[in-house]
N, C-alpha and C positions, 0 to 999 in steps of 0.2 A: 378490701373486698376480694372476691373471686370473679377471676377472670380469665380468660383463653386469649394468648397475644400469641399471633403469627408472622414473623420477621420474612419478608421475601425479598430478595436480589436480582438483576440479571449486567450481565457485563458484555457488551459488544465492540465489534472492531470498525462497524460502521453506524450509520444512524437505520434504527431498527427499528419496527412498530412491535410492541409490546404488550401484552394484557396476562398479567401475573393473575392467579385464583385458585382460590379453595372452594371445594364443592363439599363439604358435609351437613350431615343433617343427624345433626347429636342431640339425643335429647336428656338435659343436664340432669332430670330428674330422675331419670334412671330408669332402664327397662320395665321394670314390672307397673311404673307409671306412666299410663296413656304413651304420645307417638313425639313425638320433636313436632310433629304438624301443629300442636295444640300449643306450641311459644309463640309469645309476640314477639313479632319483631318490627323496628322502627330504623328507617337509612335516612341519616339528616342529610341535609343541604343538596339534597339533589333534582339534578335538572328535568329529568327524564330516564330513558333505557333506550339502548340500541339493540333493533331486530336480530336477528339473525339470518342469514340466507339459509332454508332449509333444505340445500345441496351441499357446503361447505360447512355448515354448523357456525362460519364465522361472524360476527358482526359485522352491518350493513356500511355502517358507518353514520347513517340516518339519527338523531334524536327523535322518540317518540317521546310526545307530554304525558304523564301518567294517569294522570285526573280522570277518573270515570272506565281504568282498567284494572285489571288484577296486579297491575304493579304499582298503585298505589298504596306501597307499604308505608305508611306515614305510623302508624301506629294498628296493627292488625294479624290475627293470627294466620300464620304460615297457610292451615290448611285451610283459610276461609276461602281462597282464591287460587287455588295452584293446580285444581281440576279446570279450571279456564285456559290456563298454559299449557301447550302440548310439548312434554318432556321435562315439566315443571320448570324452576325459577334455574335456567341457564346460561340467563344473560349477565351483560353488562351494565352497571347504573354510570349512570355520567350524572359526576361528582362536583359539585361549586364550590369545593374547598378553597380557601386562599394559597397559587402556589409557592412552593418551598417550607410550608408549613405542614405539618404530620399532626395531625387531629384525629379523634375518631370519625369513622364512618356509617356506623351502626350500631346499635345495640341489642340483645333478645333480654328478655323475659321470659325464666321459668315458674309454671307457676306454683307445683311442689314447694322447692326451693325457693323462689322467690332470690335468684339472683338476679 
């Protein structure tokens, strides 16, 4: 199938706090079709999202539970919820993957296209 893989690294010289990210908002079906807001997207296995301090932009470090907010992307379009989010979806999700194991984390849905 078609799909977008993104490889990220980071290498330090002591013990570092980390948060690698991609911010786009592409819409597969192509410009002349509707917005990227109108994909679904679905983030498996996740715990919650961390706030952000909105003086430093960084995460709080706090989990919030999703359940009954706009971050419950379980299965829902981008733009059904992201006028609730002030600066839209620029957080962090905290992830229940098993560690050392590399799974996905998400998926979208177009729906032109229907990848």
């Amino acid at each position: 199938g078609t799909f977008l893989s993104i490889d990220m690294s980071a290498t330090c010289d002591e013990v570092t706090p980390i948060n690698l990210t991609f911010h786009p908002y592409i819409n597969m079906d192509g410009h002349d079709y509707g917005s990227a807001l109108d994909n679904k997207l679905t983030i498996f296995d996740y715990a919650g999202y961390l706030p952000m301090d909105p003086k430093t932009i960084l995460p709080t470090g706090e989990i919030v539970k999703t359940k009954g907010t706009p971050f419950n992307l379980d299965v829902s379009r981008i733009g059904d919820h992201i006028s609730n989010v002030p600066g839209g979806y620029d957080h962090t999700f905290h992830l229940c993957g098993k560690s050392g194991f590399v799974v996905p984390a998400a998926e979208i849905f177009f729906q032109r296209s229907e990848v």
